[in-house]
ZAVEXDO-431583 format. One record per residue (C-alpha): x, y, z. Coordinates in steps of 0.5 Angstrom, whole numbers, plus 2048, in hexadecimal, padded with zeros to 3 digits. Layout:
N
XYZ/...
//
This chain:
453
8467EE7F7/8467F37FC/8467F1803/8467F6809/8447F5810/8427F8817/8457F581D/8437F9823/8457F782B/83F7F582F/8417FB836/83C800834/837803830/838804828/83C80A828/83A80F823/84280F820/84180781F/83980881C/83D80C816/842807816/83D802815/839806810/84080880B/84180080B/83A7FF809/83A804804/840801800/83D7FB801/8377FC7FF/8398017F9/83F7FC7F6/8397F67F7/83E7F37FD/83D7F0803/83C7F480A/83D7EF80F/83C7EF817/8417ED81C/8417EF824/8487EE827/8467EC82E/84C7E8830/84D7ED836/8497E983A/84A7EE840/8467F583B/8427F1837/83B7F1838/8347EE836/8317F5837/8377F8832/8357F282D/82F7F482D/8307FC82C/8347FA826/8307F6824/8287FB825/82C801823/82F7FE81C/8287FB81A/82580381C/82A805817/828801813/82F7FE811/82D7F6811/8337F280F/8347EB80B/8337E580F/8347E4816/8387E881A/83E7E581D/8407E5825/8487E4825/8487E182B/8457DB827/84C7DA824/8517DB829/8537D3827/8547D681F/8587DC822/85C7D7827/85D7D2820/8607D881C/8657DA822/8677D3822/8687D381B/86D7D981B/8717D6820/8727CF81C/8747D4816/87A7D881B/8757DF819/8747DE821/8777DC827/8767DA830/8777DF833/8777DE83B/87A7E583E/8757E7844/8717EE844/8757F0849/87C7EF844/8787F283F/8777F8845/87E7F8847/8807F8840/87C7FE83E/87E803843/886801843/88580283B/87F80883A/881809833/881802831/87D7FC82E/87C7F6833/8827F1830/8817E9832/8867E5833/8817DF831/8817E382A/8887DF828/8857D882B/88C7D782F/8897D9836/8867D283A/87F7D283B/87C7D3841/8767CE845/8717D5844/86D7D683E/86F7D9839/86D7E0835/86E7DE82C/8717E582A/8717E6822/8797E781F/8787ED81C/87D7F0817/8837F481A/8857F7813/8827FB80E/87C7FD80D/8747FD80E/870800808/86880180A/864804803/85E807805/85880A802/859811806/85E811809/86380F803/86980B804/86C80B80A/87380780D/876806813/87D802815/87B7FB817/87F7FD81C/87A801820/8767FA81F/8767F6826/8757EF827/86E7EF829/86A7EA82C/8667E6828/8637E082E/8637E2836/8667DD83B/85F7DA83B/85E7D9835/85A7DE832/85B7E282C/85C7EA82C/8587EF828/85E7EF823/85E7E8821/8567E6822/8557ED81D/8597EB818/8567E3818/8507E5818/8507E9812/8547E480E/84F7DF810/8497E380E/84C7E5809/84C7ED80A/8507F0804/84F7F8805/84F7FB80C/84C80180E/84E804815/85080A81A/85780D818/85980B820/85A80481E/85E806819/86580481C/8617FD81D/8627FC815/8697FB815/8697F781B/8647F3818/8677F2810/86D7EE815/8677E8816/8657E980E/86C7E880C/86E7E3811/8687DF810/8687E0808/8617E4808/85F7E9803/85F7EF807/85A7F3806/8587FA803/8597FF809/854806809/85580A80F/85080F811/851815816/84D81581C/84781981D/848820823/845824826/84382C825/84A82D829/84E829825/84F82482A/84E81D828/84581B82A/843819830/83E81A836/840822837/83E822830/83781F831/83381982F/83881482C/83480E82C/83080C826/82A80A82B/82A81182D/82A815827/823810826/82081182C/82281982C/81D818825/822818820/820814819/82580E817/825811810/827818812/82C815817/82F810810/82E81680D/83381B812/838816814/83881580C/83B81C80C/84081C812/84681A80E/843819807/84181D801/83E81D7FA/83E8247F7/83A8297FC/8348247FD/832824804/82B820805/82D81A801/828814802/82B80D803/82980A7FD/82D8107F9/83280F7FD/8338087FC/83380A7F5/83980F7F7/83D80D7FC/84380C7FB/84B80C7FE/84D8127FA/8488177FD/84C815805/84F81C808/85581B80B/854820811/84F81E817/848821817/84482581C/83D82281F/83982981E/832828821/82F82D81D/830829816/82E823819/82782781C/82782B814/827823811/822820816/81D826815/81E82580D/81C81D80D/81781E813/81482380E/81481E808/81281880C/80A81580B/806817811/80580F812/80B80E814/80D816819/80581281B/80980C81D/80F80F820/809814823/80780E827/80D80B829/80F81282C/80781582F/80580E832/7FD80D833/7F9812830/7F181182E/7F080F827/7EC817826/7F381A828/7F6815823/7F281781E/7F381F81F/7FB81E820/7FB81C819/7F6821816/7FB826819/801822817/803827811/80382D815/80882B81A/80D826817/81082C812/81282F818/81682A81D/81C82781C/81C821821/81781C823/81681E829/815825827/80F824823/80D81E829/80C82682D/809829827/804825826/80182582D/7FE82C82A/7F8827829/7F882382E/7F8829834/7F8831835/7FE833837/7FE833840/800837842/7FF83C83C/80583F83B/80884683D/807849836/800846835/7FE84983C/80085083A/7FE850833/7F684F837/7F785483A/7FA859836/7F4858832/7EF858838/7EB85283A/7E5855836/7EA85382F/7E984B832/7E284C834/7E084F82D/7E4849829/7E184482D/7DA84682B/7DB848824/7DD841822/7D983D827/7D383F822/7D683D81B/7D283A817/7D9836815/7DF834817/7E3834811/7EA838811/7E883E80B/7E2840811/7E5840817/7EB845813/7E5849811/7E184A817/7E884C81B/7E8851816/7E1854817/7E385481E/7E985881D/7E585D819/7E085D81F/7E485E824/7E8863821/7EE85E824/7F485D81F/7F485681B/7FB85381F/7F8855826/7F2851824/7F684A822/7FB84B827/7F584C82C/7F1845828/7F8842829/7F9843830/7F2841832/7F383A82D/7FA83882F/7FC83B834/80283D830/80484282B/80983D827/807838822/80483781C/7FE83B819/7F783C81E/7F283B818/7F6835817/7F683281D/7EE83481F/7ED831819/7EF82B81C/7ED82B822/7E682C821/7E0830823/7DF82E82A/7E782C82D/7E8834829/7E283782D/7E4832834/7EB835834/7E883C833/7E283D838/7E584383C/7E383F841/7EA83B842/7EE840840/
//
C-alpha cells in the first residue's frame, strides 16, 4: 500500500508551495487507494506555534485535504528519536562527539573548503565532563545514489557527506533524525516534496542504511515562482492559503490551479478533484518550476463560481455580506444568475450584488454624464411611463422603453444608458431589464424619482 505524508513545521501560515505539496501527496494517495498521513514537526520549540498548527490544520480542512487517522505532533516522540540515535551508537554507525561550537567555529575558518572532521569520530580521544553531541559515521568512499521519480538518478561522493548531528548536546533529536524515525514509524513509504530538500535525500538514506530501514521511494517537485521567475514570496502576493480564502478564491478552483503548477494531463486546464484522483499520477510531474500566474487562477475561479449551485455562492454570500434583511436575501438570489457569469472571485461577486441592495452613491462619473447628455426630461419621462405599467414583467417594461424611444425621437441606447443611470447609478453591469425586474415595481421608481437624482 501507498503510503504518503505532509509534514509541515507549525512557524506560520500554510504556504501556497506546501498547500500543493499536501494536495500531489494526497492525490497519489487517494489515486493508488494508499494512505495520506499528517505530521507537524513542531520540535523547534522557539517558531513552533499553536496559532501555526492552527493555520495548517483550518487551511488543509478549506482544501478539503482530510488525512487518515490522527495527525502526529513530532514532538511526541523526542524519546523515540533519542532511542534510535542511541541504538545507532550501540551498532558503531554513530559516535560521541564532544568538540565545542567554537572548535567547530575555529575549524571552519582555518579549513573553508573542508568538512568538519571530529577527532572523536575514531573513539581514541578522551572524553570530556561536557555533554556530548551523537554524530552519524558516515561513509568516506564511494558513493551515494538517490533514484528519484523527476529528478532520475543522482549520485554524489560520500565524501561530500558530513558527519551530521543526529542528537544535540541536550538531548533532543534534529530534523534530520526525527524525519526519518517518523516516516519509518508511521510507516510512510512514497515522499512527495519541494526539490529544496533534495540533498537531505542522501543525508537521510545514511540513517535507512545504518538502521536497516526500507528507504523510501523519492519524488522531487520543483518549487513554485513567481511572474519574474524568482522563487514565490510576499513581493508576489498573497501566499498564504488563508489569504487566497479570504481574497474569495474557492477551494475547488485553488486544487484545481495548484493542481496545474507543476503537473499535466494532456491540454486539460479545468479538472475536478474527482477526475483528478482518477488521473494523477507521478509520470505527469514536470521537472522545471512553474510560474504563479494570477490571471489563470482568476479564469479557474470564474469557470467554477459559474458553475456553482446558488445555495452554495448564497452561503459564501452571506459569510462575505454580513446582515442583511431577509427581502434583500430574497433579491440577492433571484439576481444571482445575472452576476455569478460575470465575477471571477467571491468578493467580486459580494460587490456585485450590492446592485440590489443599494444605488450606487454617488452615482458614478459615467452615469452622471450620460443623464445629462440625454437631458433631465429623458429621466423624468422614463420615471413616468413606467410608473403606470400595468405589469411589471421584463417583456413590458423592454416594450415601453421602446414606445418611448420612438416618442421622444431619442435613440434606443440614449434611452438604456439613461434607465441605467437612474436605476443603478453605474453604466456597468448586467442587463437593466433584468435587474428592474428583480428589483420590483416600487424600489425601481424609488431609485428613479427625479427628485434624488
Amino acid at each position: 500500500m501507498i503510503v504518503t505524508r505532509f509534514a509541515p513545521s507549525p512557524t506560520g501560515f500554510l504556504h501556497i508551495g506546501s498547500a500543493r505539496t499536501a494536495l500531489f501527496n494526497w492525490l497519489y494517495a487517494k489515486h493508488t487507494g494508499g494512505k495520506f498521513l499528517l505530521r507537524i514537526e513542531d520540535t523547534d520549540q522557539k517558531r513552533s506555534t499553536g496559532e501555526a498548527i492552527d493555520a495548517i490544520i483550518n487551511g488543509l480542512q478549506w482544501l478539503g485535504l482530510q488525512w487518515d487517522g490522527d495527525f502526529v505532533l513530532q514532538s511526541s516522540r523526542l524519546e523515540r528519536h533519542k532511542e534510535v540515535a542511541l541504538s545507532m551508537l550501540k551498532t558503531g554507525h554513530a559516535y560521541e562527539c564532544y568538540a565545542s561550537q567554537e572548535e567547530i567555529a575555529d575549524f571552519r575558518a582555518k579549513n573553508p573548503h573542508q568538512k568538519f572532521i571530529s577527532p572523536w569520530r575514531g573513539g581514541g580521544t578522551a572524553k570530556r565532563e561536557s555533554s556530548p553531541v551523537i554524530r552519524i559515521k558516515a561513509k568516506t568512499e564511494g558513493v551515494s545514489i538517490v533514484n528519484d521519480t523527476v529528478q532520475g538518478e543522482v549520485q554524489i561522493a560520500n565524501s561530500q557527506l558530513d558527519d551530521m548531528v543526529l542528537l544535540r548536546s541536550d538531548g533532543t533529536p534534529t530534523y534530520m533524525l526525527a524525519v526519518v524515525v517518523d516516516d519509518h514509524d508511521m510507516g510512510v513509504n512514497t515522499i512527495i516534496r519541494g526539490d529544496d530538500h533534495f540533498t537531505n535525500a542522501f543525508r537521510q538514506n545514511q540513517i535507512y542504511q545504518a538502521t536497516g530501514w526500507q528507504q523510501p521511494k523519492y519524488t522531487h517537485i520543483p518549487l513554485i515562482h513567481g511572474a519574474d521567475g524568482n522563487k514565490l514570496s510576499k513581493r508576489h502576493g498573497a501566499t498564504g492559503v488563508e489569504e487566497y480564502k479570504d481574497m474569495g478564491y474557492l477551494p475547488e478552483a485553488m486544487l484545481n490551479y495548484l493542481l496545474r503548477l507543476g503537473w499535466s494531463h494532456r491540454d486539460d486546464e479545468i479538472i475536478p478533484t474527482k477526475q483528478a484522483i482518477e488521473w494523477f499520477g507521478l509520470d505527469g510531474l514536470g521537472k522545471s518550476p512553474s510560474r504563479f500566474d494570477f490571471d489563470k487562477l482568476n479564469h479557474i475561479n470564474a469557470h467554477y463560481i459559474r458553475n456553482s449551485s446558488p445555495e452554495v455562492l448564497l452561503s459564501l454570500l452571506k459569510d462575505n455580506i454580513g446582515e442583511l434583511t431577509g427581502d434583500i436575501w430574497s433579491k440577492i438570489a433571484e439576481g444571482l444568475p445575472l452576476l455569478q457569469g460575470r465575477a471571477n472571485t467571491i468578493n467580486a461577486l459580494a460587490e456585485a450584488t450590492m446592485i440590489f441592495v443599494r444605488k450606487q452613491d454617488p452615482i458614478s462619473e459615467a452615469a452622471a454624464e450620460a443623464i445629462n447628455r440625454a437631458g433631465k426630461e429623458v429621466a423624468i419621462s422614463l420615471y413616468e411611463k413606467l410608473k403606470n405599467l400595468p405589469q411589471w414583467e421584463a417583456t413590458q417594461l423592454s416594450s415601453s422603453c421602446k414606445e418611448l424611444s420612438t416618442e421622444l425621437e431619442v435613440k434606443m441606447p440614449v434611452i438604456m444608458q439613461t434607465l441605467r443611470a437612474s436605476v443603478v447609478g453605474s453604466l456597468e453591469g448586467p442587463g437593466i431589464i433584468e435587474i428592474m425586474d428583480v428589483l420590483g415595481r416600487e424600489e425601481t421608481l424609488n431609485r428613479m424619482n427625479p427628485s434624488i437624482n
